[in-house]
N, C-alpha and C positions, 0 to 999 in steps of 0.2 A: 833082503832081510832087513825089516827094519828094525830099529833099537827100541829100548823100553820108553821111551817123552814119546815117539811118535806112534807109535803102539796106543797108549793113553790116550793120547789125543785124537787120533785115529776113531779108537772107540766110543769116545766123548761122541765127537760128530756124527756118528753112526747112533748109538746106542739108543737115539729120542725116537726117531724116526723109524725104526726097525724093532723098536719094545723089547732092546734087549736086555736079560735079567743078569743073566751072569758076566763075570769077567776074566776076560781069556788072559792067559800069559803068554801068551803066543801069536804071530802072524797066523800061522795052520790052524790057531785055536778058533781067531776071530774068524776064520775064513768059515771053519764048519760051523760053527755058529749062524755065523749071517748068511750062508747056503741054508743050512735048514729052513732057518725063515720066512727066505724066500721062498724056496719048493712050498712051505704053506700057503704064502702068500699065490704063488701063480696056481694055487690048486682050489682056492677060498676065496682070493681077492687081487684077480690078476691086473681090472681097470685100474685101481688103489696103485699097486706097485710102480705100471706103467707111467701115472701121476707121479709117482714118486721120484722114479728115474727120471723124466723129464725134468722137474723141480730142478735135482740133483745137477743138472746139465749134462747128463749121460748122455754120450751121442748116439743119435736112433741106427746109424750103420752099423755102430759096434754091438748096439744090441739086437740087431738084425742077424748079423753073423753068430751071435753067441746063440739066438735059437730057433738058428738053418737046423736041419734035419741032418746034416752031415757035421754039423761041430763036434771039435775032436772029443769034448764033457758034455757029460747034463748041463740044460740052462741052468739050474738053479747055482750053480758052479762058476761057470761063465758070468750069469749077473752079479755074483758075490764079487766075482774079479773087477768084475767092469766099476761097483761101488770102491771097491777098496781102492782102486785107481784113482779114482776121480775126487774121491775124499784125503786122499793121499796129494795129489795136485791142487785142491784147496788149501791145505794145509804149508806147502810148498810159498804159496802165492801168499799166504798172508805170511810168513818170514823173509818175504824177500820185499814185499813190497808194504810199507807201511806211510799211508797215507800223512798229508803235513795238517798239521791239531788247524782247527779253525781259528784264529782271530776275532773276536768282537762278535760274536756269535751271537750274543743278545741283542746285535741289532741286524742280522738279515731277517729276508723278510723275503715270501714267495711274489 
Protein backbone atom coordinates (compact mmCIF):
# COMPACT_ATOMS: atom_id res chain seq x y z
CA UNK A 1 0.00 0.00 0.00
CA UNK A 2 1.40 3.09 -0.73
CA UNK A 3 0.85 6.44 1.19
CA UNK A 4 -0.50 9.65 -0.27
CA UNK A 5 3.35 11.77 -1.54
CA UNK A 6 3.95 8.56 -3.46
CA UNK A 7 0.58 8.02 -4.67
CA UNK A 8 0.97 11.84 -6.26
CA UNK A 9 3.82 11.26 -7.44
CA UNK A 10 3.26 8.00 -8.70
CA UNK A 11 0.45 9.48 -10.73
CA UNK A 12 2.43 12.64 -11.77
CA UNK A 13 4.87 10.03 -13.73
CA UNK A 14 2.06 8.16 -15.08
CA UNK A 15 -0.52 10.66 -15.84
CA UNK A 16 1.46 12.45 -19.24
CA UNK A 17 2.17 9.33 -20.77
CA UNK A 18 -1.17 7.52 -20.37
CA UNK A 19 -3.48 10.92 -20.93
CA UNK A 20 -4.77 10.42 -17.70
CA UNK A 21 -7.83 12.97 -16.80
CA UNK A 22 -8.88 12.11 -13.43
CA UNK A 23 -7.30 11.56 -10.12
CA UNK A 24 -7.40 8.71 -8.13
CA UNK A 25 -7.23 8.53 -4.21
CA UNK A 26 -6.28 5.40 -4.15
CA UNK A 27 -3.69 2.69 -5.25
CA UNK A 28 -6.97 0.28 -6.50
CA UNK A 29 -8.10 3.66 -7.96
CA UNK A 30 -4.92 4.33 -10.02
CA UNK A 31 -4.62 0.83 -10.85
CA UNK A 32 -8.39 0.82 -12.57
CA UNK A 33 -7.68 3.66 -14.09
CA UNK A 34 -4.54 2.99 -15.86
CA UNK A 35 -5.95 -0.71 -16.69
CA UNK A 36 -8.68 0.67 -18.50
CA UNK A 37 -6.27 2.67 -20.50
CA UNK A 38 -4.40 0.31 -21.46
CA UNK A 39 -7.16 -2.31 -22.41
CA UNK A 40 -7.79 0.73 -25.01
CA UNK A 41 -4.65 1.11 -25.67
CA UNK A 42 -3.81 -2.83 -26.66
CA UNK A 43 -7.39 -2.75 -28.53
CA UNK A 44 -6.47 0.84 -30.66
CA UNK A 45 -2.94 1.25 -30.19
CA UNK A 46 -1.02 -1.81 -29.19
CA UNK A 47 2.57 -0.86 -31.25
CA UNK A 48 2.19 2.82 -29.18
CA UNK A 49 1.94 1.08 -25.68
CA UNK A 50 4.52 -1.50 -26.49
CA UNK A 51 6.80 1.78 -27.27
CA UNK A 52 5.79 2.88 -24.29
CA UNK A 53 6.71 0.02 -22.17
CA UNK A 54 9.83 -0.19 -23.61
CA UNK A 55 10.59 3.60 -23.03
CA UNK A 56 9.33 2.81 -19.59
CA UNK A 57 12.14 0.01 -19.16
CA UNK A 58 9.46 -2.58 -18.51
CA UNK A 59 11.11 -5.80 -18.76
CA UNK A 60 9.96 -7.72 -22.05
CA UNK A 61 9.83 -11.23 -19.80
CA UNK A 62 7.53 -9.55 -17.30
CA UNK A 63 5.43 -8.47 -19.99
CA UNK A 64 5.69 -11.70 -21.66
CA UNK A 65 4.15 -13.43 -18.67
CA UNK A 66 1.49 -10.94 -18.08
CA UNK A 67 0.06 -11.68 -21.63
CA UNK A 68 0.71 -15.69 -21.75
CA UNK A 69 -2.79 -17.00 -22.31
CA UNK A 70 -2.55 -18.72 -18.92
CA UNK A 71 -1.94 -15.40 -16.69
CA UNK A 72 -3.72 -15.65 -13.61
CA UNK A 73 -5.65 -11.57 -14.86
CA UNK A 74 -6.43 -9.91 -18.12
CA UNK A 75 -3.24 -8.21 -19.62
CA UNK A 76 -4.60 -4.99 -19.33
CA UNK A 77 -4.36 -5.73 -15.49
CA UNK A 78 -0.94 -7.31 -15.42
CA UNK A 79 0.47 -4.20 -17.62
CA UNK A 80 -1.19 -1.60 -15.25
CA UNK A 81 0.91 -3.73 -12.56
CA UNK A 82 3.98 -4.02 -14.45
CA UNK A 83 3.67 0.11 -14.98
CA UNK A 84 2.85 0.98 -11.51
CA UNK A 85 5.91 -1.23 -10.52
CA UNK A 86 8.27 0.22 -12.36
CA UNK A 87 7.28 3.77 -11.98
CA UNK A 88 7.15 2.99 -8.30
CA UNK A 89 11.02 1.81 -8.63
CA UNK A 90 11.77 4.98 -10.43
CA UNK A 91 10.50 6.91 -8.06
CA UNK A 92 12.47 4.82 -5.40
CA UNK A 93 15.73 5.52 -7.17
CA UNK A 94 15.51 9.12 -7.57
CA UNK A 95 15.06 9.32 -3.41
CA UNK A 96 17.72 7.25 -2.71
CA UNK A 97 20.14 8.33 -5.20
CA UNK A 98 20.71 12.00 -5.87
CA UNK A 99 23.34 12.77 -8.22
CA UNK A 100 26.41 15.40 -6.92
CA UNK A 101 25.24 19.24 -8.60
CA UNK A 102 28.11 19.89 -11.30
CA UNK A 103 30.80 22.29 -10.68
CA UNK A 104 31.74 25.03 -13.13
CA UNK A 105 29.42 23.82 -15.62
CA UNK A 106 29.74 26.75 -17.78
CA UNK A 107 32.86 25.63 -18.67
CA UNK A 108 32.36 21.83 -19.82
CA UNK A 109 32.28 21.25 -23.04
CA UNK A 110 31.52 18.02 -25.35
Amino acid sequence: MMDQETLQQTTALIRGDFELQNTPDSEAALLELLAARIEDMLAHQPDYLMSMLYRMDVLEHKINRVLHPSAPEPPHFGLARLVLERQMQRLETKRNIKPAPLEDWENWTL
